[in-house]
C-alpha positions as CSV (number, residue, x, y, z in Angstrom):
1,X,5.9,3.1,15.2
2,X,2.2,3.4,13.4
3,X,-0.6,3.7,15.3
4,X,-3.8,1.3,14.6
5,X,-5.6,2.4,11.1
6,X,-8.9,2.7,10.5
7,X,-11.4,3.6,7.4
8,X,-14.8,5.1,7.4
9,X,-16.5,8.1,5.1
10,X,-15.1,10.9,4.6
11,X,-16.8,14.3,5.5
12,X,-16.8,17.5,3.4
13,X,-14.2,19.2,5.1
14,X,-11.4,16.2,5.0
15,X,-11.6,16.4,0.4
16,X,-9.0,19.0,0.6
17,X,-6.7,17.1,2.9
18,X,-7.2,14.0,0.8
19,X,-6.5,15.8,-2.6
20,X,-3.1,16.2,-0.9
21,X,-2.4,12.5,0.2
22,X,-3.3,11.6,-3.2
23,X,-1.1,14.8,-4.9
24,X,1.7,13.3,-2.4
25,X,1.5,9.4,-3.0
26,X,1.3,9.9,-7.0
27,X,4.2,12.2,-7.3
28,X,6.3,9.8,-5.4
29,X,5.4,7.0,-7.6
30,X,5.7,8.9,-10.8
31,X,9.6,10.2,-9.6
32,X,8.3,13.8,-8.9
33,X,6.2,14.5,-11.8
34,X,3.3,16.3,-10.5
35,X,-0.1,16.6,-11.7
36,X,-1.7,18.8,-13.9
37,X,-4.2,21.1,-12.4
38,X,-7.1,20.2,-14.5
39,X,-6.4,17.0,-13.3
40,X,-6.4,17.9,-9.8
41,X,-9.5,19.5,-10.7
42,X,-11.6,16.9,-11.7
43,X,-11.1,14.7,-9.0
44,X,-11.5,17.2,-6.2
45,X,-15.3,17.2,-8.2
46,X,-15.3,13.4,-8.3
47,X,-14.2,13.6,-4.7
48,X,-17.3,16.0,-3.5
49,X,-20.0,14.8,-6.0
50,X,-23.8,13.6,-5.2
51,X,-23.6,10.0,-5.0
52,X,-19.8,9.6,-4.7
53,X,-18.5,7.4,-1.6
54,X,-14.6,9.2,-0.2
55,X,-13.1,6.6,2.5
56,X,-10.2,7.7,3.7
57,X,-7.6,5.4,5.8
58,X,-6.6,7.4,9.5
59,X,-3.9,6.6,11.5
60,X,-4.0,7.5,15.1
61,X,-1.5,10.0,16.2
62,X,-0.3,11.2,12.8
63,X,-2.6,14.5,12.8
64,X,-2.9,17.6,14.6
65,X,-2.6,17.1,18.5
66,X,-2.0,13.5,17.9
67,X,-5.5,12.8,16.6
68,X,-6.2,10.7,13.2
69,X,-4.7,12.0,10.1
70,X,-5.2,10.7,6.5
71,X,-2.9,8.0,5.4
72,X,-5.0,6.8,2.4
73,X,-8.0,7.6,-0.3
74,X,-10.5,5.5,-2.2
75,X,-13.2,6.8,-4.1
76,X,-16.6,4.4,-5.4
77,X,-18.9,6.3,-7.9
78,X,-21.5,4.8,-10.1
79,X,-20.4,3.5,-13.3
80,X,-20.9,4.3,-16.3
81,X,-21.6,3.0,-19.8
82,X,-18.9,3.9,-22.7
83,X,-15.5,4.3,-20.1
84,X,-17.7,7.0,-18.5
85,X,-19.1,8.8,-21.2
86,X,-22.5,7.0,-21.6
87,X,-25.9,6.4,-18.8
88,X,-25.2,4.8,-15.8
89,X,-24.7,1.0,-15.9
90,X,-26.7,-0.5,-13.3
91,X,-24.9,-2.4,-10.5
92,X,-21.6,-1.3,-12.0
93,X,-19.2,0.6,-9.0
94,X,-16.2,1.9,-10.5
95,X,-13.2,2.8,-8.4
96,X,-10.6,5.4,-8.7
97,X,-8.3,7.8,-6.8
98,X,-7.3,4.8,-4.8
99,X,-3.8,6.5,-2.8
100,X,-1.7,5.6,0.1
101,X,1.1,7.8,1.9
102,X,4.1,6.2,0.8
103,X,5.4,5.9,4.6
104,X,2.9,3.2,4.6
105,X,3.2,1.4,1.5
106,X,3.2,-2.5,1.7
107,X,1.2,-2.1,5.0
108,X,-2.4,-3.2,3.7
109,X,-4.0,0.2,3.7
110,X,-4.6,-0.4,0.5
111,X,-6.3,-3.6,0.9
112,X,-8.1,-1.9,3.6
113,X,-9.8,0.9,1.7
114,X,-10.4,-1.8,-1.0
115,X,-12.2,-4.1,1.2
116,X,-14.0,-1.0,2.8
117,X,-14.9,0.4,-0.8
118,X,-16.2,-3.4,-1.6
119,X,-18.2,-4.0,1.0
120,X,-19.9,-0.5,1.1
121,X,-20.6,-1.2,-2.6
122,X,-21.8,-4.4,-2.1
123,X,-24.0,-3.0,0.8
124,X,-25.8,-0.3,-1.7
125,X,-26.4,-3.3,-3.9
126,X,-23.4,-2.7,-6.7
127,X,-23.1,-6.5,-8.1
128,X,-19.1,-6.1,-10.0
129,X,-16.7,-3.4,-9.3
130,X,-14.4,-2.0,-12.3
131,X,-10.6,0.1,-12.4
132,X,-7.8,1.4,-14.4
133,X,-4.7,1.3,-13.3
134,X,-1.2,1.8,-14.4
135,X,0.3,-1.1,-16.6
136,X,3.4,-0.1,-14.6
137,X,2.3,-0.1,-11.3
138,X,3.0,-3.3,-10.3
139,X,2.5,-3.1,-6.5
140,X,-1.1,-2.2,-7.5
141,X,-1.7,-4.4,-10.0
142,X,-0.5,-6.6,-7.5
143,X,-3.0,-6.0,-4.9
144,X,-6.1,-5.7,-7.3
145,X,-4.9,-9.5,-8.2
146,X,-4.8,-10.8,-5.1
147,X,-8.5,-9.1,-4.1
148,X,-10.3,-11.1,-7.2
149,X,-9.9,-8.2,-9.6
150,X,-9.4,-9.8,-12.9
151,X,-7.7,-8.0,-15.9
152,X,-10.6,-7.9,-18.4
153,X,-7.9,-7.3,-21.5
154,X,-9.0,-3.9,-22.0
155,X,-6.4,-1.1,-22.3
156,X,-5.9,2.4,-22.7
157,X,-3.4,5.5,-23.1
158,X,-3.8,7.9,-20.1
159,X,-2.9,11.8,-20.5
160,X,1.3,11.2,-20.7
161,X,0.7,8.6,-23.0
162,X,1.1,5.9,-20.6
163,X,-0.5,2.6,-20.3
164,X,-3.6,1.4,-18.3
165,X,-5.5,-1.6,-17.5
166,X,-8.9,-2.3,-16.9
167,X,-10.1,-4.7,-14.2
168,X,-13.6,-6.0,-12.6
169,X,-14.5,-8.2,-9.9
170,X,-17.8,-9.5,-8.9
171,X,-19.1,-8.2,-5.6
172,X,-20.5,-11.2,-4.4
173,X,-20.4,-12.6,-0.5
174,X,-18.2,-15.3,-1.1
């Protein structure tokens, strides 16, 4: 039986314990294959830099002494011009590390952090909200759809030579 989720900020101390739900829920996906360490790397920096917004998804009764453990990650940073390489774009968010334990996929935790990531953006006055994902990743590409994400028709070969998609969505109130 789960017990009732909920998502809010993370603190400093919870980045290491959602390096691992995120470590976890990709190496499922991806049949075992882990993740390089540079890798893991850089997003534990993306995870704990200035400016960057962590919310993680907690389920109560799944941590220590039945208090709230980590059952998903979503990260919001400021976007950047040239796929991340250029200034800051003004009003652009751009999402990433987006996880959930796979005990709970097909539960809306994803949707959750998604709609919490949104709104916070929104709220710090982002106006559109950008991702890559994995062409093959159809129960995300899924999700992004049915939140108003719209495939943009830009592409690009990760690390293992795989594919990924680009999408945006306007943060607007409607």
């Amino acid at each position: 039986m789960s017990g009732s989720v909920t998502v809010s900020p993370a603190t400093a101390e919870e980045i290491e314990a959602a390096i691992a739900v995120w470590q976890h829920s990709h190496m499922i996906r991806r049949n075992g294959r882990p993740l390089a360490r540079a890798h893991v790397r850089s997003a534990y920096a993306r995870m704990a830099a200035p400016g960057a917004k962590l919310l993680l998804a907690r389920e109560d009764g799944r941590g220590e002494e039945g208090g709230p453990g980590i059952i998903g990650t979503i990260l919001g940073l400021q976007g950047l011009e040239d796929d991340g390489a250029g200034p800051p774009r003004p009003g652009l968010l751009h999402l990433s590390l987006l996880s959930v334990a796979p005990d709970r996929w097909g539960q809306h935790v994803g949707r959750s952090l998604l709609d919490g990531i949104t709104a916070d953006g929104r709220a710090r006055g982002y106006t559109e909200a950008q991702l890559w994902t994995h062409a093959d990743n159809l129960r995300a590409n899924r999700l992004y759809r049915a939140l108003g994400f719209r495939r943009t028709g830009r592409v690009k070969i990760d690390d293992w030579g795989e594919l990924l998609v680009h999408y945006r969505r306007p943060l607007t109130d409607s």
